[in-house]
MOPAC internal coordinates of N, CA, C and O (Angstrom, degrees):
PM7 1SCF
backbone

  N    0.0000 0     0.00 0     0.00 0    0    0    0
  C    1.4488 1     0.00 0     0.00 0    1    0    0
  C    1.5320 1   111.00 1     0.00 0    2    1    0
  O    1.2310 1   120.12 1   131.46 1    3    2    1
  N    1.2508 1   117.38 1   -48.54 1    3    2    1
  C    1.8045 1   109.12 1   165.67 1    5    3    2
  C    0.9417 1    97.12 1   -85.09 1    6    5    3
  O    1.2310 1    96.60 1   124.55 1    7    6    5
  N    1.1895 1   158.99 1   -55.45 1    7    6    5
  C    1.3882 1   126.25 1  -171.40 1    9    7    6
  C    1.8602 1   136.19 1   -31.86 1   10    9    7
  O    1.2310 1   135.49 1   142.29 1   11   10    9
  N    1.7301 1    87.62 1   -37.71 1   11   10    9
  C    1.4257 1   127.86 1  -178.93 1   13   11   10
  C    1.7946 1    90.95 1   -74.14 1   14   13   11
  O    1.2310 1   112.29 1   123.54 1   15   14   13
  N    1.1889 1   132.15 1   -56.46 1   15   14   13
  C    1.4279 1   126.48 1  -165.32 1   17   15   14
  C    1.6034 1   121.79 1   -88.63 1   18   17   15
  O    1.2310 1   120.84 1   166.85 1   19   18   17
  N    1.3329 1   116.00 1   -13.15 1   19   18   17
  C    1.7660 1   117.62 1   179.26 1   21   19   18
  C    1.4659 1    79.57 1  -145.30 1   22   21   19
  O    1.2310 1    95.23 1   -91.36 1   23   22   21
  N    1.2587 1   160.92 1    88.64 1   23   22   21
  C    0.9519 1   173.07 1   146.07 1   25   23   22
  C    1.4393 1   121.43 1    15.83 1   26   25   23
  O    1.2310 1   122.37 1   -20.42 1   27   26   25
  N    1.3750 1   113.06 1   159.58 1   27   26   25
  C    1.5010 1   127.15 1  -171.28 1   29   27   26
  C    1.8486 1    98.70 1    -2.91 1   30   29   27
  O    1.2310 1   140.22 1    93.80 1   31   30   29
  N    2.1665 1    78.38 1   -86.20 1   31   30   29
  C    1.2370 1   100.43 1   174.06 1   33   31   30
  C    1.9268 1   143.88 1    24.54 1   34   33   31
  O    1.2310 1   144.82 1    88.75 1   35   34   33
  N    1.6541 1    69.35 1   -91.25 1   35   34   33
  C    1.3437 1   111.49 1  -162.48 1   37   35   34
  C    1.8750 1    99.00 1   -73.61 1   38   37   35
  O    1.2310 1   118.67 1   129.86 1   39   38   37
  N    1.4677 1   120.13 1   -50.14 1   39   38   37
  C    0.8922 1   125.69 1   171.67 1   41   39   38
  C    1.7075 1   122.09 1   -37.60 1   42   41   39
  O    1.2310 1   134.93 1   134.90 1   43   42   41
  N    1.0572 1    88.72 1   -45.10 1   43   42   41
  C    1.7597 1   103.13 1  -167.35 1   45   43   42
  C    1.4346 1    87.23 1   -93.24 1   46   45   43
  O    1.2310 1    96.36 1  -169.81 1   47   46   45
  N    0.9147 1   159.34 1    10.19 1   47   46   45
  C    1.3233 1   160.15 1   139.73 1   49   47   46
  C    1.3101 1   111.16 1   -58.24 1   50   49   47
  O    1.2310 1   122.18 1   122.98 1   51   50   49
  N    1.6500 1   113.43 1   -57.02 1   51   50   49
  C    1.5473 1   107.08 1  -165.38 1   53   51   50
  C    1.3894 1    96.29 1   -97.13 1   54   53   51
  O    1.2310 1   103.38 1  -177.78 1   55   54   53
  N    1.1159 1   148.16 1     2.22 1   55   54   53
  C    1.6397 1   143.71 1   154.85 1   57   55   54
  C    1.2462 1   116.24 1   -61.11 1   58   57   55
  O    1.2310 1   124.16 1   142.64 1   59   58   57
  N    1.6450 1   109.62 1   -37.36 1   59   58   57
  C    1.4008 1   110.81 1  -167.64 1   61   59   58
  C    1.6005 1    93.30 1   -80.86 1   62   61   59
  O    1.2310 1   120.03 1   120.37 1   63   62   61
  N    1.3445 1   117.56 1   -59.63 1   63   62   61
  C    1.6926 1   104.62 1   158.60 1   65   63   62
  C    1.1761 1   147.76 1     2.57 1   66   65   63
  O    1.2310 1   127.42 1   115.71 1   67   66   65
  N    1.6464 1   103.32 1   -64.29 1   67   66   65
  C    1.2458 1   115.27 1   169.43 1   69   67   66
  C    1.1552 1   126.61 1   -78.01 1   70   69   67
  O    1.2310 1   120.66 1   153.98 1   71   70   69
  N    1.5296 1   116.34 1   -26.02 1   71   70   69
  C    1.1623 1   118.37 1   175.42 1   73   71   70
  C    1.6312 1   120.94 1   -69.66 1   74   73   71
  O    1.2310 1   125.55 1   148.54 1   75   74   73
  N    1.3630 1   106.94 1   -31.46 1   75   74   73
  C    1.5071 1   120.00 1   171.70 1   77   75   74
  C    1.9737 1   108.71 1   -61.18 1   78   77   75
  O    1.2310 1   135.13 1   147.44 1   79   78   77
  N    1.3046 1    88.33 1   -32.56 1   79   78   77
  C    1.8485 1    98.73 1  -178.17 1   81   79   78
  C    1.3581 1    88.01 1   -72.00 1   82   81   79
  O    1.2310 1   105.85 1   137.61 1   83   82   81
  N    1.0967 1   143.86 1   -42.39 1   83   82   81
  C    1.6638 1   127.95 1  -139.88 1   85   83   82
  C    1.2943 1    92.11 1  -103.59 1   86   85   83
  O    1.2310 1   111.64 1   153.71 1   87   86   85
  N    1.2042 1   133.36 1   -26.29 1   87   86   85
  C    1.5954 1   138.78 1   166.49 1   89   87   86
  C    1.1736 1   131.87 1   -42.48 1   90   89   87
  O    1.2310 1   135.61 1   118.98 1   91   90   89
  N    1.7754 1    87.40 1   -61.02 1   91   90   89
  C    1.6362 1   108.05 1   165.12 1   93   91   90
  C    1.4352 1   137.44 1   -67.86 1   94   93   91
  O    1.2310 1   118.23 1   160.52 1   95   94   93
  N    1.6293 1   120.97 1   -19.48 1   95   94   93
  C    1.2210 1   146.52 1   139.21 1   97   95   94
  C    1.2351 1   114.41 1   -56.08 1   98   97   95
  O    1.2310 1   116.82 1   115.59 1   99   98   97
  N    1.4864 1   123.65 1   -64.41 1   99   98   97
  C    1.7743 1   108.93 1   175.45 1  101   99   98
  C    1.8905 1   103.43 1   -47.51 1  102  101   99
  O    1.2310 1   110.22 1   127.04 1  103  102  101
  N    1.2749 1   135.97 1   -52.96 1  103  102  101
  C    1.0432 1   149.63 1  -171.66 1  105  103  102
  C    1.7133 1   101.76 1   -52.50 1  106  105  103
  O    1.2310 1   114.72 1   147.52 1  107  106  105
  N    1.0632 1   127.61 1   -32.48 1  107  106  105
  C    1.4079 1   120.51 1  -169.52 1  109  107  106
  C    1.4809 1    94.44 1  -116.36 1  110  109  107
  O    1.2310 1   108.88 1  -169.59 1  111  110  109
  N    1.2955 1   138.43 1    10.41 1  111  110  109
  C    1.2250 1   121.48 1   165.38 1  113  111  110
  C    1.6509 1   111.55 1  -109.12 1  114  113  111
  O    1.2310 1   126.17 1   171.55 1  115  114  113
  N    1.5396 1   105.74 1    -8.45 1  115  114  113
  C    1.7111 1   100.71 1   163.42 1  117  115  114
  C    1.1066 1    90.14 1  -100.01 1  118  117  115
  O    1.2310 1    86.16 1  -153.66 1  119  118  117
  N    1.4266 1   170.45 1    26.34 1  119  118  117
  C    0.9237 1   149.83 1   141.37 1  121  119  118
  C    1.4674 1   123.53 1   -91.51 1  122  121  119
  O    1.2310 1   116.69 1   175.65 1  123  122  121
  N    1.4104 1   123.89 1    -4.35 1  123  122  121
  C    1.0932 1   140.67 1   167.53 1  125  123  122
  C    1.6095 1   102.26 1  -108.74 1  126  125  123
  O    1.2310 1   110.37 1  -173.37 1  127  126  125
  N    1.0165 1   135.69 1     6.63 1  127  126  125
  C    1.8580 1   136.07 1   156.16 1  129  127  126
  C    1.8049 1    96.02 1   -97.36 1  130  129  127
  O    1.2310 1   128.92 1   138.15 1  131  130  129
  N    1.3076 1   100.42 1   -41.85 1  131  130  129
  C    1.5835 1    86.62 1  -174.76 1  133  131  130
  C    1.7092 1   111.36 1   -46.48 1  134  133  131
  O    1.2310 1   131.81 1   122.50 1  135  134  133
  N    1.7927 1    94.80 1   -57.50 1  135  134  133
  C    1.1750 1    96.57 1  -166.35 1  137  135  134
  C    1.5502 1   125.86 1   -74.32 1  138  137  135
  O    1.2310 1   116.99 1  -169.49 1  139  138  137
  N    1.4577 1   123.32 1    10.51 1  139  138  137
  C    1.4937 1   143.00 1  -177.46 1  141  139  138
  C    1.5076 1    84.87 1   -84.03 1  142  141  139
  O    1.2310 1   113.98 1   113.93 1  143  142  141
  N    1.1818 1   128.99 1   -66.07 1  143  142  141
  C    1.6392 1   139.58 1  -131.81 1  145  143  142
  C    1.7103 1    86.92 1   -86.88 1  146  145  143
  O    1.2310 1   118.24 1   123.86 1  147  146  145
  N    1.2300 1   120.95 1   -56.14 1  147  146  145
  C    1.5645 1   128.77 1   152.82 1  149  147  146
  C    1.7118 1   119.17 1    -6.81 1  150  149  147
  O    1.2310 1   132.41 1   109.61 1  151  150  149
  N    1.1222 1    93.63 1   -70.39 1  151  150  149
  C    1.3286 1   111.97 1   178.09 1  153  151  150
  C    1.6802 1   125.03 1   -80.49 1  154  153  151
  O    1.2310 1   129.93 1   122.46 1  155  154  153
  N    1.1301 1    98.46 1   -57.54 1  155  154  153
  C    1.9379 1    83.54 1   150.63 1  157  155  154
  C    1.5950 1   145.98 1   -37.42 1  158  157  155
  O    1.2310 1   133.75 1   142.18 1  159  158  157
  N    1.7196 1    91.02 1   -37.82 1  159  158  157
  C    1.4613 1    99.82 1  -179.45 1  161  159  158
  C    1.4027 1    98.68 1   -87.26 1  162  161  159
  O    1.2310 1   115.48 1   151.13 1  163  162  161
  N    1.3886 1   126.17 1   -28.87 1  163  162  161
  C    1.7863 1   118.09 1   172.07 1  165  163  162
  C    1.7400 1   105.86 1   -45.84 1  166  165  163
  O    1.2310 1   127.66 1   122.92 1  167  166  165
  N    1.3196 1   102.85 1   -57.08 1  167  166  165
  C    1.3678 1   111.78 1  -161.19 1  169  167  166
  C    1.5883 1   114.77 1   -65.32 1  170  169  167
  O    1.2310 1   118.77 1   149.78 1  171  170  169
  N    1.3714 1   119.95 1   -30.22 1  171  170  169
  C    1.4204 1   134.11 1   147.06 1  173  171  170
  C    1.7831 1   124.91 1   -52.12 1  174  173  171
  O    1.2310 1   126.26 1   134.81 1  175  174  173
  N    1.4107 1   105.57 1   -45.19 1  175  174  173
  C    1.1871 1    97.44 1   157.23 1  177  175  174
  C    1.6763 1   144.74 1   -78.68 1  178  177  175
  O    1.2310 1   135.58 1   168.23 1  179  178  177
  N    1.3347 1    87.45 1   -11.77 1  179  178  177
  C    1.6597 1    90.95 1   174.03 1  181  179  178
  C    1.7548 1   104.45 1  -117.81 1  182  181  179
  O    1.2310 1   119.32 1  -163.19 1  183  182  181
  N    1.4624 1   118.90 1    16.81 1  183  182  181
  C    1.2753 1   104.67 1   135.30 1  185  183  182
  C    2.1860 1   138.13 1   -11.22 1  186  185  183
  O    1.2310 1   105.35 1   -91.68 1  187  186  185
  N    0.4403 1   144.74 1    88.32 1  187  186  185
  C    1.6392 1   135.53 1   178.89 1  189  187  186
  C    1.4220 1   116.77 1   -66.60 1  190  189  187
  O    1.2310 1   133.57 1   127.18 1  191  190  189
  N    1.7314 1    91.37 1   -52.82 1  191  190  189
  C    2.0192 1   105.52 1   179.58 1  193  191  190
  C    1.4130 1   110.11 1   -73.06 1  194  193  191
  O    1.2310 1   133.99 1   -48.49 1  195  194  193
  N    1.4883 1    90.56 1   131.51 1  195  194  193
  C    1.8501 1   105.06 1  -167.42 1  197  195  194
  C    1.8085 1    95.95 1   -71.63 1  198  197  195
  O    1.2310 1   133.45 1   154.65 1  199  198  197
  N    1.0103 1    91.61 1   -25.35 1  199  198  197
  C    2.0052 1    92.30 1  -177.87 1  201  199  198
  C    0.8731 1   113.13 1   -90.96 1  202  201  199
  O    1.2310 1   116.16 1  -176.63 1  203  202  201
  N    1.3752 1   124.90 1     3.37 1  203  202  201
  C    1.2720 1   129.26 1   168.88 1  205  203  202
  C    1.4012 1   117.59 1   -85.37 1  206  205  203
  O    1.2310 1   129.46 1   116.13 1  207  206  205
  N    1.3275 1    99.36 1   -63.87 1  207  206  205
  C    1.5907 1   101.36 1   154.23 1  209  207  206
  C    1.4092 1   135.74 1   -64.62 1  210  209  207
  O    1.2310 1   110.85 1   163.32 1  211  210  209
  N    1.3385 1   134.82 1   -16.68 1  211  210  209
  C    1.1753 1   135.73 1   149.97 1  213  211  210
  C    1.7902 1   121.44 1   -58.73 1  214  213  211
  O    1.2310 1   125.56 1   144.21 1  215  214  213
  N    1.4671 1   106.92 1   -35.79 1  215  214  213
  C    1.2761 1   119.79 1   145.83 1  217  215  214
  C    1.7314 1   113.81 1   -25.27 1  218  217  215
  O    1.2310 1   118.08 1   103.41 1  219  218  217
  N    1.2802 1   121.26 1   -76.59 1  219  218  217
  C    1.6697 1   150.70 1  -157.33 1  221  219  218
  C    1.6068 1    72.72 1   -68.41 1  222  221  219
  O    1.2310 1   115.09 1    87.13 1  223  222  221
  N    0.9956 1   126.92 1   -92.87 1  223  222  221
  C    1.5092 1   142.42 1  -141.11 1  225  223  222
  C    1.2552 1    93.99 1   -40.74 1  226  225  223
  O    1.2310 1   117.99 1   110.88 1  227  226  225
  N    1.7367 1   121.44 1   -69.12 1  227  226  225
  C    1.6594 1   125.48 1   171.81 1  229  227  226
  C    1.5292 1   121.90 1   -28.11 1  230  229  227
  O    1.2310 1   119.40 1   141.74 1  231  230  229
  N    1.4562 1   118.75 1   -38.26 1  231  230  229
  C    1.4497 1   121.96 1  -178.20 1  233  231  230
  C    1.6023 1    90.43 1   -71.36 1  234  233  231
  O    1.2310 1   126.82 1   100.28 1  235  234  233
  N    1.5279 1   104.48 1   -79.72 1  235  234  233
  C    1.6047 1   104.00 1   179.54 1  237  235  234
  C    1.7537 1   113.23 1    -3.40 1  238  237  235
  O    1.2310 1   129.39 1    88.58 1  239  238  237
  N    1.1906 1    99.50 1   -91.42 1  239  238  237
  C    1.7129 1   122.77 1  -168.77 1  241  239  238
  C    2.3848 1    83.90 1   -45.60 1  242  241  239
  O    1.2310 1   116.96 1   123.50 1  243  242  241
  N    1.5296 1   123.38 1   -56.50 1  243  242  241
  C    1.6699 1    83.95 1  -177.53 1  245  243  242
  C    1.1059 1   126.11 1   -84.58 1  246  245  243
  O    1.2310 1   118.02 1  -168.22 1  247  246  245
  N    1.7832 1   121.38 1    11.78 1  247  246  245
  C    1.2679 1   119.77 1   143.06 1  249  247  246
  C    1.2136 1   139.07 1    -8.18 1  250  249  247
  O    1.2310 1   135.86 1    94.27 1  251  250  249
  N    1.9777 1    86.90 1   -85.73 1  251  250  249
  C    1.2863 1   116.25 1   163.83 1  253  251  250
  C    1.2648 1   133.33 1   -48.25 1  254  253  251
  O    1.2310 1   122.27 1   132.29 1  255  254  253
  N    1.7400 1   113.26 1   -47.71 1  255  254  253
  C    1.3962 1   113.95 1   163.35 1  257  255  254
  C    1.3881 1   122.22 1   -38.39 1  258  257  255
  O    1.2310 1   117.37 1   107.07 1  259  258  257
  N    1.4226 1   122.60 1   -72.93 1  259  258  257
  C    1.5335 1   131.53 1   163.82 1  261  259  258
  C    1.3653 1   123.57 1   -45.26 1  262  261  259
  O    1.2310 1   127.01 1   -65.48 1  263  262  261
  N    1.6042 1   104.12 1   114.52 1  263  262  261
  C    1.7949 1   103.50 1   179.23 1  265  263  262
  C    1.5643 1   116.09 1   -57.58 1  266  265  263
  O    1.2310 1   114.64 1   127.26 1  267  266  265
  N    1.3360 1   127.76 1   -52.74 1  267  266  265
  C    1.2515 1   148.86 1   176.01 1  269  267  266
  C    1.4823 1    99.48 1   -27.57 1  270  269  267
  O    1.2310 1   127.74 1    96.10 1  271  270  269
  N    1.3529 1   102.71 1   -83.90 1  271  270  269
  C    1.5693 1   107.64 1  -173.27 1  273  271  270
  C    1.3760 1   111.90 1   -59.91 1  274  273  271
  O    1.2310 1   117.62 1   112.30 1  275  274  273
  N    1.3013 1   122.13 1   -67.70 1  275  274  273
  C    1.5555 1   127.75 1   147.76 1  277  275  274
  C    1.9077 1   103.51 1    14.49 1  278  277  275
  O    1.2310 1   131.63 1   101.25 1  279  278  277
  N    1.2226 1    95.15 1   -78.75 1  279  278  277
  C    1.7333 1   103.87 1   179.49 1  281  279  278
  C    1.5007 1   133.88 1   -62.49 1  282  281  279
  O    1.2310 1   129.57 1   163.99 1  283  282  281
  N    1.6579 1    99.16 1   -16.01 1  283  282  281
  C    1.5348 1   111.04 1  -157.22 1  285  283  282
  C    1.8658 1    86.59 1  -101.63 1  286  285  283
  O    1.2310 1   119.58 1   138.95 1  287  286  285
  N    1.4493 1   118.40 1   -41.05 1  287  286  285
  C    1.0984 1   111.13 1   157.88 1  289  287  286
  C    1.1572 1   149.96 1   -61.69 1  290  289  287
  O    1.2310 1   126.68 1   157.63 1  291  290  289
  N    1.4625 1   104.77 1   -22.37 1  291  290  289
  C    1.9529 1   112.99 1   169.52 1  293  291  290
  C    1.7982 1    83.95 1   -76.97 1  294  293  291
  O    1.2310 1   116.84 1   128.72 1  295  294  293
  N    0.9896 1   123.62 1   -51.28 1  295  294  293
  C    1.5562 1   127.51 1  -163.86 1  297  295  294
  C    1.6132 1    97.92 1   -37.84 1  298  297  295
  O    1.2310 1   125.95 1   117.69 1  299  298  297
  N    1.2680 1   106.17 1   -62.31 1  299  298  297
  C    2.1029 1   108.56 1   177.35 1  301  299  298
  C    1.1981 1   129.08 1   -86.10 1  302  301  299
  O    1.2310 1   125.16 1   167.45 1  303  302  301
  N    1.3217 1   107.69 1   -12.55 1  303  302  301
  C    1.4556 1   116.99 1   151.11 1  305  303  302
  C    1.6499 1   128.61 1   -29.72 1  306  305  303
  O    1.2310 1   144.34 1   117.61 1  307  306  305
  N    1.4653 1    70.30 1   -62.39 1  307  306  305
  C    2.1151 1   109.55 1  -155.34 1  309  307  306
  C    1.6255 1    94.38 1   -86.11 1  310  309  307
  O    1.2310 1   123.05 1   157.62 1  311  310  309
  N    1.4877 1   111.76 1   -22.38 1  311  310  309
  C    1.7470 1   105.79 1   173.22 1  313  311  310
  C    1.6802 1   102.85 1    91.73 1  314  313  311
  O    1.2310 1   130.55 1   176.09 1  315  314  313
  N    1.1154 1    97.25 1    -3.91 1  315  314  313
  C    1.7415 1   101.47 1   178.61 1  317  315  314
  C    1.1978 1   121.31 1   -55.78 1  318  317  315
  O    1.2310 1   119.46 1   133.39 1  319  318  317
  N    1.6079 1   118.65 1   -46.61 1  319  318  317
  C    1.3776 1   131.76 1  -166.80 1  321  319  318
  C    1.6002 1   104.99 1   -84.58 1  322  321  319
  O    1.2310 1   125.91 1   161.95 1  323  322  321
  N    1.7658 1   106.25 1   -18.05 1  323  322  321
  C    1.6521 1   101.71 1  -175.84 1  325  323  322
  C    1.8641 1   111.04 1   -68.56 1  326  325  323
  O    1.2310 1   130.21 1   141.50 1  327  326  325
  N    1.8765 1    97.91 1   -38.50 1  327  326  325
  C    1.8432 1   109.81 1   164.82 1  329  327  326
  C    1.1251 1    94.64 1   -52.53 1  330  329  327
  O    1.2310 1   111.11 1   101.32 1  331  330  329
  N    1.2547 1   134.34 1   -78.68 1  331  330  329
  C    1.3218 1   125.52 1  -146.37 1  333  331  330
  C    1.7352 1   113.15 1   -47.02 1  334  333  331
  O    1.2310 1   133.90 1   111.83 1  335  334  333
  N    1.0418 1    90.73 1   -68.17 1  335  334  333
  C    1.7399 1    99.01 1  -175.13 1  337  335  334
  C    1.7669 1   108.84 1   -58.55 1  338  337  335
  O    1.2310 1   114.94 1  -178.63 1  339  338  337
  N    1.0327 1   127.19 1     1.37 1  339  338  337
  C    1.6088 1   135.79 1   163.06 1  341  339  338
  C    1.8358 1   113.36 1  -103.73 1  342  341  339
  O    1.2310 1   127.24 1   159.36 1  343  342  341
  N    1.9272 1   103.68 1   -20.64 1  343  342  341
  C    1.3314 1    87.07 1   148.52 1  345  343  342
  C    1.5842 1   127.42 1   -91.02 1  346  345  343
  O    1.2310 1   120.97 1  -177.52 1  347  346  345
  N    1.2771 1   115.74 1     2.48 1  347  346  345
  C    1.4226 1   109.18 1   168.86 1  349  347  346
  C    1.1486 1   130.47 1   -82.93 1  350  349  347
  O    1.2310 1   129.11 1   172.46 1  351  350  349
  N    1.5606 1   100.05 1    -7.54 1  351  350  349
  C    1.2192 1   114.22 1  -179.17 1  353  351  350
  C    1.9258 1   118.30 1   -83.24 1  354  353  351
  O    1.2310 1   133.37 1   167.56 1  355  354  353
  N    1.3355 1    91.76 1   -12.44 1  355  354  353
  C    1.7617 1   113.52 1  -178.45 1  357  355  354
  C    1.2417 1    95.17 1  -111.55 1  358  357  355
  O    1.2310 1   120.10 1   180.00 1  359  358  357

């Protein structure tokens, strides 16, 4: 139907467009999870207080216990859930 109304052309012009837009958005939204997850683990590592970090570690380990979370965390870990939720967005 646009192809049919601003021609071939033009059509395939603004697809390729968008697709370059949607590229560059997938591209800046793992790169802004990278750099979240980046920065958490800095801030975990330069922890000082042992109870602080034993704190972190305790969540960790009921992470793992719990399937749910367990999953939702390999899910953002792994960057999976960051695609996903950018394909819902398409």
């Amino acid at each position: 139907m646009v192809a049919h109304a601003c021609g071939c052309a033009t059509a395939s012009r603004i697809a390729q467009k968008h697709q370059r837009e949607r590229e560059s958005e997938n591209a800046n939204q793992a790169f802004d999870t990278v750099q979240a997850q980046a920065l958490h683990n800095r801030q975990i590592l330069n922890v000082t207080y042992d109870a602080k970090r034993q704190q972190y570690y305790g969540e960790l380990r009921a992470t793992v216990d719990d399937l749910d979370k367990h999953r939702a965390y390999l899910m953002r870990s792994s960057m999976i859930q960051s695609l996903r939720d950018l394909e819902a967005v398409y």
